[in-house]
BATOR-562542 format. One record per residue: residue in one letter; chain; x, y, z of N, C-alpha, C, O in turn. Coordinates in Angstrom, 1 decimal. Last residue first. Example, Ala and Ser with C-alpha at 12.3 -4.5 7.8 and 13.67 -1.06 7.14 Angstrom:
2
+------+-----+--------+--------+--------+--------+--------+--------+--------+--------+--------+--------+--------+--------+
| type | mol |    n.x |    n.y |    n.z |   ca.x |   ca.y |   ca.z |    c.x |    c.y |    c.z |    o.x |    o.y |    o.z |
+------+-----+--------+--------+--------+--------+--------+--------+--------+--------+--------+--------+--------+--------+
|    s |   A |   12.8 |   -2.2 |    7.1 |   13.7 |   -1.1 |    7.1 |   12.9 |    0.0 |    7.9 |   13.4 |    1.1 |    8.0 |
|    a |   A |   13.2 |   -5.7 |    7.8 |   12.3 |   -4.5 |    7.8 |   13.2 |   -3.3 |    7.8 |   14.2 |   -3.3 |    8.5 |
+------+-----+--------+--------+--------+--------+--------+--------+--------+--------+--------+--------+--------+--------+
# end
This chain:
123
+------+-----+--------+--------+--------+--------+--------+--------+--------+--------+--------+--------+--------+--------+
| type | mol |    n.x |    n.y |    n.z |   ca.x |   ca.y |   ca.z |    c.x |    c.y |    c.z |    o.x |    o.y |    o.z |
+------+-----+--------+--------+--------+--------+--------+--------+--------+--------+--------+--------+--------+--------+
|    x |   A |  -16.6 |   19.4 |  -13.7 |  -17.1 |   20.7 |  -14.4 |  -17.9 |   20.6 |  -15.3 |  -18.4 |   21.5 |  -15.9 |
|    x |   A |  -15.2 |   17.9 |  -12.7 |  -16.2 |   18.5 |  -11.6 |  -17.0 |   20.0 |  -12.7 |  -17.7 |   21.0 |  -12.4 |
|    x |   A |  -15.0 |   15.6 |  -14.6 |  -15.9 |   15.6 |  -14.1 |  -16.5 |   16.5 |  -12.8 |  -17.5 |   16.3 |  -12.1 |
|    x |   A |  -12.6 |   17.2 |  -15.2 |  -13.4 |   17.1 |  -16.4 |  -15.4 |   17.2 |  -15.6 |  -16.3 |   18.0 |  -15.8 |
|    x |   A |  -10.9 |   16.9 |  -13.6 |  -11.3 |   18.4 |  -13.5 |  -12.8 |   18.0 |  -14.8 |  -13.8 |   18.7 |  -15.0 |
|    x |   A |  -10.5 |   13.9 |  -13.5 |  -11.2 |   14.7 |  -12.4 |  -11.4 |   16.4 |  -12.5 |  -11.9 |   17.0 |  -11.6 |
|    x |   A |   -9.1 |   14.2 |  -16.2 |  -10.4 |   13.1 |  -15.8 |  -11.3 |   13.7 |  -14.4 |  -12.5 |   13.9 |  -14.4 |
|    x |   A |   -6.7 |   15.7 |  -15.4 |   -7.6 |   15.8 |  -16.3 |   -9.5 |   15.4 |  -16.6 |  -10.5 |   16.0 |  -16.9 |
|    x |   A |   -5.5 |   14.2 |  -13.8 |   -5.7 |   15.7 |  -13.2 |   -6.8 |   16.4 |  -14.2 |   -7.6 |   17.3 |  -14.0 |
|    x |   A |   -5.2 |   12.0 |  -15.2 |   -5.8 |   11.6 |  -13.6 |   -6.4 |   13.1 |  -13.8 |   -7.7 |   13.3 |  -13.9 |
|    x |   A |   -3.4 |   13.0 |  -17.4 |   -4.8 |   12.5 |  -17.3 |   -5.7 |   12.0 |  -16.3 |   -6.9 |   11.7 |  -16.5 |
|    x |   A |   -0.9 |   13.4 |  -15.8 |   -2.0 |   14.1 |  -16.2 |   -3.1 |   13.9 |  -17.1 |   -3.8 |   14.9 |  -17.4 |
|    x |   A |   -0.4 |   11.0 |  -14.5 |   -0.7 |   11.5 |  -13.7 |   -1.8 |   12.9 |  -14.1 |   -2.8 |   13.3 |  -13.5 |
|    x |   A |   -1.3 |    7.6 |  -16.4 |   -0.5 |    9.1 |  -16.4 |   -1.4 |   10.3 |  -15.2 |   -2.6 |   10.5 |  -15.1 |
|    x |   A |   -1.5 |    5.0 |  -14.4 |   -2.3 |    6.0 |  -15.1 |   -1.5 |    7.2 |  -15.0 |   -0.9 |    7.7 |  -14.0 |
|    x |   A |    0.1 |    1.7 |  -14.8 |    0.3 |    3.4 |  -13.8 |   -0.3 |    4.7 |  -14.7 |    0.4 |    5.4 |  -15.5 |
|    x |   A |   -1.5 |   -0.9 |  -15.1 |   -0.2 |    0.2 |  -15.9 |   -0.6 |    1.5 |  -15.0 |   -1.7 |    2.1 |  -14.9 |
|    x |   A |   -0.8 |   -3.8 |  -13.2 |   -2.2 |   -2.8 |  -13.5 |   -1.1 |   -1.9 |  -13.9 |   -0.1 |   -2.0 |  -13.3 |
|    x |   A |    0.4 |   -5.5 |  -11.9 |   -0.1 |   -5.3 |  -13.0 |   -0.3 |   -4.8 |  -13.9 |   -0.1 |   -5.0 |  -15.1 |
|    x |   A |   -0.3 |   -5.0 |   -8.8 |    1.2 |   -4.6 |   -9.6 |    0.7 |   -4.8 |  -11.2 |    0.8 |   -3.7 |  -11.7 |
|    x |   A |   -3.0 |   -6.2 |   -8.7 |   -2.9 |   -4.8 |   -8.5 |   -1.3 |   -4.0 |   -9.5 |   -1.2 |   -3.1 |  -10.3 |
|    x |   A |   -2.2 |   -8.8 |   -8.5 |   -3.0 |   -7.8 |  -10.4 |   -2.7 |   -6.4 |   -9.8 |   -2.2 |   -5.5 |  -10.5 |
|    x |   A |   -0.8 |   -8.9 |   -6.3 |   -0.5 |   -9.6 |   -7.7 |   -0.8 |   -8.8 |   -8.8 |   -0.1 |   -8.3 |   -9.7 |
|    x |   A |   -2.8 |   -8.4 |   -4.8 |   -2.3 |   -7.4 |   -4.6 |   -1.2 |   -7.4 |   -6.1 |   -0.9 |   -6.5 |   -6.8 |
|    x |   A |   -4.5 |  -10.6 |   -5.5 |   -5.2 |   -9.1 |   -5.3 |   -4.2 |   -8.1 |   -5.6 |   -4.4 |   -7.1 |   -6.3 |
|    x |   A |   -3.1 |  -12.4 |   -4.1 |   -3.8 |  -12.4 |   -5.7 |   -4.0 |  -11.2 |   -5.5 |   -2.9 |  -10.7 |   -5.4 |
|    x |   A |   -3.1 |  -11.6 |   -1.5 |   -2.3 |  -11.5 |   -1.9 |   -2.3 |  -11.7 |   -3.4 |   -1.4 |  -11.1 |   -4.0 |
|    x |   A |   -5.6 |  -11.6 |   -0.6 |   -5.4 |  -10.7 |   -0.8 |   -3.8 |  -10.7 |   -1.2 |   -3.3 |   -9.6 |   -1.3 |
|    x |   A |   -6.2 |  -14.5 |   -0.6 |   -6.9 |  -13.1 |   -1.7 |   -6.5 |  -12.1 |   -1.8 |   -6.9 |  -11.4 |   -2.7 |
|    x |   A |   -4.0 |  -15.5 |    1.0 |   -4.4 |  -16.0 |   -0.3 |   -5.0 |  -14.8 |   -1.2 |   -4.5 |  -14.4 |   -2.3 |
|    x |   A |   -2.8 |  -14.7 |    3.6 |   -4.0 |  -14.2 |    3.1 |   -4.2 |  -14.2 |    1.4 |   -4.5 |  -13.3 |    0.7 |
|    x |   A |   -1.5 |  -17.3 |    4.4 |   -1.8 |  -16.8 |    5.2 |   -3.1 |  -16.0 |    4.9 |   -4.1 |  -16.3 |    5.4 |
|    x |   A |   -0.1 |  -18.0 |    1.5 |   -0.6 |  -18.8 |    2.6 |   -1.5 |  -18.5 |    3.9 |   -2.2 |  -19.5 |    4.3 |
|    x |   A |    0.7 |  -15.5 |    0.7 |    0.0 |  -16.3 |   -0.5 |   -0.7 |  -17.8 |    0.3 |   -1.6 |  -18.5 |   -0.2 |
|    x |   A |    2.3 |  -14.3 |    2.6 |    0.7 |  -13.7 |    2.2 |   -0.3 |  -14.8 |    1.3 |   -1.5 |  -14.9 |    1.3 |
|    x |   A |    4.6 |  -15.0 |    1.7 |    4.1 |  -15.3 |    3.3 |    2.4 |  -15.1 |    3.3 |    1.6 |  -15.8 |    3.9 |
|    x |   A |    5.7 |  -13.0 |   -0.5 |    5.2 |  -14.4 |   -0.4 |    4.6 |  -15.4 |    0.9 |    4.2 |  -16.5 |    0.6 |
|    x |   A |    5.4 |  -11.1 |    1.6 |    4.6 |  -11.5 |   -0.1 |    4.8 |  -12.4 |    0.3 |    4.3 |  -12.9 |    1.3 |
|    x |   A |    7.3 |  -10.7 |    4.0 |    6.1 |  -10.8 |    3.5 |    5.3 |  -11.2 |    2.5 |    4.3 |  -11.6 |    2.9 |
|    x |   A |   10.1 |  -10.2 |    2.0 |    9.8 |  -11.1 |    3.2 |    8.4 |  -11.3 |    3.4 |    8.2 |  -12.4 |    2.9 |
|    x |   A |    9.9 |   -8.0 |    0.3 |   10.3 |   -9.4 |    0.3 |    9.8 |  -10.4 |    1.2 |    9.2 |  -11.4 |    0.8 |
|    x |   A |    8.2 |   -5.6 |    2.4 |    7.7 |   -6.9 |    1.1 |    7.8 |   -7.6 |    1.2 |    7.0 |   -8.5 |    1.6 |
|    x |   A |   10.2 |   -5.4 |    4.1 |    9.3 |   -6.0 |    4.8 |    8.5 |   -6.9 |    3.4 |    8.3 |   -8.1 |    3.3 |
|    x |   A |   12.1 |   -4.3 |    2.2 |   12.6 |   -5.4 |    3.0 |   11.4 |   -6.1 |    3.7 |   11.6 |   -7.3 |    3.8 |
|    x |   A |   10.9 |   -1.8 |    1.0 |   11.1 |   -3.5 |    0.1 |   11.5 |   -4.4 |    1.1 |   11.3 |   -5.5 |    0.7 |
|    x |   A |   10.8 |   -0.7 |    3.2 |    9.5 |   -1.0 |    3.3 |    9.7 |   -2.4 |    1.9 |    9.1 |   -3.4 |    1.7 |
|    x |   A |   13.1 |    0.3 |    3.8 |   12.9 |   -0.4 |    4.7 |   11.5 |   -1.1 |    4.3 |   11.1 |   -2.0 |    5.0 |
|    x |   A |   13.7 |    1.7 |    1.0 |   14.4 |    0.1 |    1.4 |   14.0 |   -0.2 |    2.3 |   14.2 |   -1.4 |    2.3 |
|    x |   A |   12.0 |    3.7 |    1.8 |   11.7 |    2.4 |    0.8 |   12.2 |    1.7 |    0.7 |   11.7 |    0.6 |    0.3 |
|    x |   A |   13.2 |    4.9 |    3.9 |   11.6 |    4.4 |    4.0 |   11.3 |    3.2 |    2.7 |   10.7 |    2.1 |    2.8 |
|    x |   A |   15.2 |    6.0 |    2.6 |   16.0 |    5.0 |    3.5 |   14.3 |    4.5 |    3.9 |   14.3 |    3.3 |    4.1 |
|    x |   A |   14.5 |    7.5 |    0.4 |   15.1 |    6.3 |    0.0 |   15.2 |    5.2 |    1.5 |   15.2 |    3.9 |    1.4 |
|    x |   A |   10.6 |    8.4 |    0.9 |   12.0 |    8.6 |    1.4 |   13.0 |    7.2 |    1.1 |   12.6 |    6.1 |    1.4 |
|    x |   A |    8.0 |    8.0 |   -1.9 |    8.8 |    7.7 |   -0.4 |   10.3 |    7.6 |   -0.1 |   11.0 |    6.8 |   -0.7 |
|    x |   A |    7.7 |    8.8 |   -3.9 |    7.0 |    9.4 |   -3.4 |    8.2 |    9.0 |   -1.6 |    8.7 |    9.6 |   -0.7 |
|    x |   A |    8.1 |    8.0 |   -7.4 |    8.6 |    7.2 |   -6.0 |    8.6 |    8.3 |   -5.0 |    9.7 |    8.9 |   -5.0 |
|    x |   A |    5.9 |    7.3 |   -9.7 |    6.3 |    8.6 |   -8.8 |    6.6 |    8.0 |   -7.5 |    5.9 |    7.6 |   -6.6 |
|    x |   A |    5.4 |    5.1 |  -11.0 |    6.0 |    6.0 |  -12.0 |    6.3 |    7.6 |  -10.8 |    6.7 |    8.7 |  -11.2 |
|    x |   A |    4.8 |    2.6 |   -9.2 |    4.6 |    3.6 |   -9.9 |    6.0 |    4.4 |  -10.2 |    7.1 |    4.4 |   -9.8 |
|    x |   A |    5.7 |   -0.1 |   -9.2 |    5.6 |    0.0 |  -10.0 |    4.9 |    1.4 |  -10.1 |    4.3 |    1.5 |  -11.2 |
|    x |   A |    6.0 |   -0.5 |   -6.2 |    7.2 |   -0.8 |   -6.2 |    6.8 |    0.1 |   -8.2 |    7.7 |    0.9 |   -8.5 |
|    x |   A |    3.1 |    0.2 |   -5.4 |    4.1 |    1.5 |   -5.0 |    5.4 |    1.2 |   -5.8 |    6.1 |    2.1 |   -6.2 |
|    x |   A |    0.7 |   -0.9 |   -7.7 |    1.4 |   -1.0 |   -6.5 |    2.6 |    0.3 |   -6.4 |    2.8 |    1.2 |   -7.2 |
|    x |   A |   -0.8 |    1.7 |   -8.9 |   -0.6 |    0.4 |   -9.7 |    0.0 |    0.3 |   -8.0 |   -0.1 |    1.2 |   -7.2 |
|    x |   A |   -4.1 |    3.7 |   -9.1 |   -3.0 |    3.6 |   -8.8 |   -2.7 |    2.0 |   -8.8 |   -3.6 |    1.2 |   -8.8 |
|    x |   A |   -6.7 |    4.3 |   -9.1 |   -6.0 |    4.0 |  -10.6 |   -5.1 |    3.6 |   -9.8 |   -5.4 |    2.4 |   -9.8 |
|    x |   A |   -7.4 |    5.4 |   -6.4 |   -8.3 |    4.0 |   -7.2 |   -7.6 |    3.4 |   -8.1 |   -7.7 |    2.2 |   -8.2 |
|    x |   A |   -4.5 |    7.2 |   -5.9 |   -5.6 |    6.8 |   -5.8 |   -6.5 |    5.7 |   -6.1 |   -5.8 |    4.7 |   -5.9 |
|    x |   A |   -2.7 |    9.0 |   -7.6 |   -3.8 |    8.4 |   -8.2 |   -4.8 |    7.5 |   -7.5 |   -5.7 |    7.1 |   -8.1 |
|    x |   A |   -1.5 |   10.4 |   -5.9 |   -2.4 |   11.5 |   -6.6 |   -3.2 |   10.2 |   -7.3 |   -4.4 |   10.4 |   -7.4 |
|    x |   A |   -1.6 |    9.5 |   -2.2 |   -1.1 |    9.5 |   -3.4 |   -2.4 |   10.0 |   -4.7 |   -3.6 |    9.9 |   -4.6 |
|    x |   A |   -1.7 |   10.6 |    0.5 |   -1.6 |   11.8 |   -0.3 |   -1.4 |   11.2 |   -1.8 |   -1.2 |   12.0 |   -2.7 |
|    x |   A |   -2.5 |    8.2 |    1.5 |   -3.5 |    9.0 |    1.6 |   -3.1 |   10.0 |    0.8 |   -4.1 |   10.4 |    0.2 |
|    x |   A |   -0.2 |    6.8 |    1.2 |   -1.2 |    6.2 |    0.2 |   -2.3 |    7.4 |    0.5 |   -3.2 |    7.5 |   -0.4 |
|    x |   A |    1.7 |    8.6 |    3.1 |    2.2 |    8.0 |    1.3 |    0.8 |    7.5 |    0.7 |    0.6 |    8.0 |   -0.4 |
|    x |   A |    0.9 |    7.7 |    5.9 |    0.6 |    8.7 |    4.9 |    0.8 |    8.7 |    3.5 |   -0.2 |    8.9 |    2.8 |
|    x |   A |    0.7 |    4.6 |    5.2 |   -0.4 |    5.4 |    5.5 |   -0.3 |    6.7 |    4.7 |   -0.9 |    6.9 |    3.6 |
|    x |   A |    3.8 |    4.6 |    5.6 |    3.1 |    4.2 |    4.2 |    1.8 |    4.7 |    4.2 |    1.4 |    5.3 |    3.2 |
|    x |   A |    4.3 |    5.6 |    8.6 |    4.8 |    6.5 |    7.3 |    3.8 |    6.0 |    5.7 |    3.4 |    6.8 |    4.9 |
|    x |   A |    2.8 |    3.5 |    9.4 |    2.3 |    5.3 |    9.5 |    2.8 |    5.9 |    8.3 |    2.2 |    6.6 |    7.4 |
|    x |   A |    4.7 |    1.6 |    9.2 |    3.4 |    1.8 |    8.8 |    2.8 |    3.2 |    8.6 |    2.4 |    3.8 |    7.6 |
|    x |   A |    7.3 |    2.7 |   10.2 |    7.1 |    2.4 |    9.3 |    5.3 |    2.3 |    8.2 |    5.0 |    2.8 |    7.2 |
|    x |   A |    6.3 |    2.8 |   13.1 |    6.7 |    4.2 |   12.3 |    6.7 |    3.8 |   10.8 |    6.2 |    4.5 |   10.0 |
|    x |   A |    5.8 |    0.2 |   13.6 |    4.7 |    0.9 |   13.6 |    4.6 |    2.4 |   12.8 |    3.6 |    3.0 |   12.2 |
|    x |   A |    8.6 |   -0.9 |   13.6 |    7.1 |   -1.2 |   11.9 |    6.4 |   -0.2 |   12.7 |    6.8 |    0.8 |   12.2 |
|    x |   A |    9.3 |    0.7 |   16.3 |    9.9 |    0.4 |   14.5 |    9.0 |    0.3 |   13.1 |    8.9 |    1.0 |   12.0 |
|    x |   A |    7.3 |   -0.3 |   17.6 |    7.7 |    0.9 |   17.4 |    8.3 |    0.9 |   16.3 |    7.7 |    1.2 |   15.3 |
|    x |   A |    5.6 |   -3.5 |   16.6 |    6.4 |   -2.6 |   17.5 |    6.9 |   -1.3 |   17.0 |    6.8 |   -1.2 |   15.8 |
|    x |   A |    2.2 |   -3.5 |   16.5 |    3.7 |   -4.1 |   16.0 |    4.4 |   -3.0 |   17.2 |    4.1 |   -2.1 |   18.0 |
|    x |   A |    0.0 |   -5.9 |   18.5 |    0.7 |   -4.9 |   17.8 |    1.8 |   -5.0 |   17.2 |    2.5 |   -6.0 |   17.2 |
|    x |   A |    0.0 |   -9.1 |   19.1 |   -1.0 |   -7.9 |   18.3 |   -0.8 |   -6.8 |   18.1 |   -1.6 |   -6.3 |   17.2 |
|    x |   A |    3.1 |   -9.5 |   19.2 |    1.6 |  -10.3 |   19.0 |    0.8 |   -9.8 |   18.5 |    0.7 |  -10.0 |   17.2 |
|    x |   A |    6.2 |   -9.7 |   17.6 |    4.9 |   -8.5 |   18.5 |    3.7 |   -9.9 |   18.3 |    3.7 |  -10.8 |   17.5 |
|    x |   A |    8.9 |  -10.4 |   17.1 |    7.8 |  -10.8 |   18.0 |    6.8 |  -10.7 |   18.6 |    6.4 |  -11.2 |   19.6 |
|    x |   A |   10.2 |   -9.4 |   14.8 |   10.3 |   -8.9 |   16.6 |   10.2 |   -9.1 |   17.7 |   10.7 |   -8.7 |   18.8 |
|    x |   A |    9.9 |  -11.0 |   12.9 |   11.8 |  -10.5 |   12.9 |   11.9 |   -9.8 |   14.5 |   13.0 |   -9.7 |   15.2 |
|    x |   A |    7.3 |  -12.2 |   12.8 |    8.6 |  -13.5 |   12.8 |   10.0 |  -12.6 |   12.7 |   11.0 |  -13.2 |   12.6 |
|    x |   A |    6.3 |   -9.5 |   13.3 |    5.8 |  -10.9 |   14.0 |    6.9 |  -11.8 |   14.0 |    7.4 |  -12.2 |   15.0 |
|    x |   A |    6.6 |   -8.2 |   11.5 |    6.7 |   -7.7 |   12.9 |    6.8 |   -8.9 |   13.8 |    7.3 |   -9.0 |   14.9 |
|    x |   A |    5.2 |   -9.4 |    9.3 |    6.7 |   -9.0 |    9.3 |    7.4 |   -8.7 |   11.1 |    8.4 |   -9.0 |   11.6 |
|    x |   A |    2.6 |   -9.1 |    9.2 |    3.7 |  -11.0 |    9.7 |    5.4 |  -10.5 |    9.4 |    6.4 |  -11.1 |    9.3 |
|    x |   A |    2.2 |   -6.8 |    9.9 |    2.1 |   -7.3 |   10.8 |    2.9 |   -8.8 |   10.8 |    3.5 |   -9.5 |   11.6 |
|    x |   A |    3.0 |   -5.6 |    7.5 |    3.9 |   -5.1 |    8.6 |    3.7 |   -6.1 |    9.6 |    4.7 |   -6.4 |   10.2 |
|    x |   A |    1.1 |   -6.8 |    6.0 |    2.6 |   -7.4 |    5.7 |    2.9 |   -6.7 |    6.6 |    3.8 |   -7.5 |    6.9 |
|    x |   A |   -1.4 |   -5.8 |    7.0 |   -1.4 |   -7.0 |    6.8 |    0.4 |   -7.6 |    7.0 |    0.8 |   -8.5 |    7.7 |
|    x |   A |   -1.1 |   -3.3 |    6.1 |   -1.1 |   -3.5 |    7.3 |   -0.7 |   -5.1 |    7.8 |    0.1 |   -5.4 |    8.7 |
|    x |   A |   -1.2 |   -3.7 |    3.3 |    0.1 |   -3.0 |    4.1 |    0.0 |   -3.4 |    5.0 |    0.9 |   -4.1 |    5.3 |
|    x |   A |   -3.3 |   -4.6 |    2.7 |   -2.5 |   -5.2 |    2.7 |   -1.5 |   -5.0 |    3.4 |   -0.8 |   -5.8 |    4.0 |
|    x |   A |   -5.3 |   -2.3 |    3.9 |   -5.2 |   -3.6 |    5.0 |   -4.2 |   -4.5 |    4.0 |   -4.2 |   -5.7 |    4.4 |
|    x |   A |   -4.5 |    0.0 |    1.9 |   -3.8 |   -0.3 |    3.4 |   -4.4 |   -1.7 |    4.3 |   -3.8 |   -2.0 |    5.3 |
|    x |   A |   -5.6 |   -1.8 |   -0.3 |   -4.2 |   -1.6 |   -0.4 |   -3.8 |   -1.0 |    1.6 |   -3.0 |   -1.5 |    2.4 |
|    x |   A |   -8.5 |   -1.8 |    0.4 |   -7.7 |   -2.8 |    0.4 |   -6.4 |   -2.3 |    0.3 |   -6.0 |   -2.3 |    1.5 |
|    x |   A |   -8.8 |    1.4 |    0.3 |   -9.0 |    0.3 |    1.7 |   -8.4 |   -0.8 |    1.4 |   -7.4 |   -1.0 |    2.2 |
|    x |   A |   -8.6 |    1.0 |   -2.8 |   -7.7 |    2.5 |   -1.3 |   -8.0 |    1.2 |    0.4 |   -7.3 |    0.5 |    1.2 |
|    x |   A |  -10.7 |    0.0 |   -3.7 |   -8.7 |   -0.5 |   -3.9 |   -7.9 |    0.1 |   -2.8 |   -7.0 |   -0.2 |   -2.1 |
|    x |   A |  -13.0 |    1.5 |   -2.6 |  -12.3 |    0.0 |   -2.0 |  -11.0 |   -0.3 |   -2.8 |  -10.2 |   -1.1 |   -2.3 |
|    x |   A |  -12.3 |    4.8 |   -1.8 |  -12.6 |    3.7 |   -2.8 |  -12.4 |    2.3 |   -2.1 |  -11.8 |    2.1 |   -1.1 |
|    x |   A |  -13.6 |    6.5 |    1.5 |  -12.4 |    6.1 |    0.4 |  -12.9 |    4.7 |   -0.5 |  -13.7 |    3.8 |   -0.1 |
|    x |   A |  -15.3 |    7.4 |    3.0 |  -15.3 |    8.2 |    1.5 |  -13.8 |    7.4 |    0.7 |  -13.2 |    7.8 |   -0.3 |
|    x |   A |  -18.4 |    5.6 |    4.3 |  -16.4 |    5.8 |    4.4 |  -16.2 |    6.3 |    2.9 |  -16.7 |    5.8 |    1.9 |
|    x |   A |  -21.0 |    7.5 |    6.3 |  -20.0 |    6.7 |    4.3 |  -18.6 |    6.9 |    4.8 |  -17.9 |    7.7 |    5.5 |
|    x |   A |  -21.0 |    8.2 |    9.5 |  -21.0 |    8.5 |    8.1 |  -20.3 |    7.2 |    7.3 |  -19.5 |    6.4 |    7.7 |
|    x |   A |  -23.7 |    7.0 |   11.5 |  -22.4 |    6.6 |   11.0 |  -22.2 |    7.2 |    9.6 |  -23.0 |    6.9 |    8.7 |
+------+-----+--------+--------+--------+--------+--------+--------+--------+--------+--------+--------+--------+--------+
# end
């Protein structure tokens, strides 16, 4: 079995995502264990968004970076699931919803010092 090469902030931030599509899917569709086509496209789409994002481990939540990366009609669809989800999270997945709390927090690492910090250390 290979190492999973992603950080753990990277893993947690998609099982939050995943997390809020699902009690979102759940009390506006009524999926059981999957979601439905709709969130499903939705999810994928944030997937990709967090796999290409440049910061990665540093990175602050999506609503608070400094590079809004996702399509306007993708981001109102995905503050709609938030709203409604967050606070749903603080009962359901307690830690990970503190988690996700500090994560917004957290100040949005300038993107050229990220590009900096990693050329530093490959050289």
């Amino acid at each position: 079995m290979s190492p999973d090469p992603l950080h753990p902030r990277i893993r947690r931030e998609y099982k939050t995502i995943a997390v809020m599509m699902h009690i979102y899917c759940h009390d506006h569709h009524g999926s059981k264990d999957a979601l439905c086509s709709e969130c499903q496209e939705l999810q994928d789409y944030a997937f990709a968004r967090l796999e290409k994002c440049p910061f990665q481990e540093d990175k602050t939540t999506c609503a608070n970076c400094p590079i809004h990366c996702y399509q306007q009609e993708m981001r109102e669809r995905t503050r709609k699931v938030m709203r409604y989800a967050g606070p749903r999270m603080l009962r359901r997945h307690p830690l990970l919803a503190i988690l996700h709390l500090l994560d917004g927090r957290k100040k949005p690492v300038e993107l050229s010092a990220k590009r900096h910090k990693r050329t530093s250390a490959e050289g």
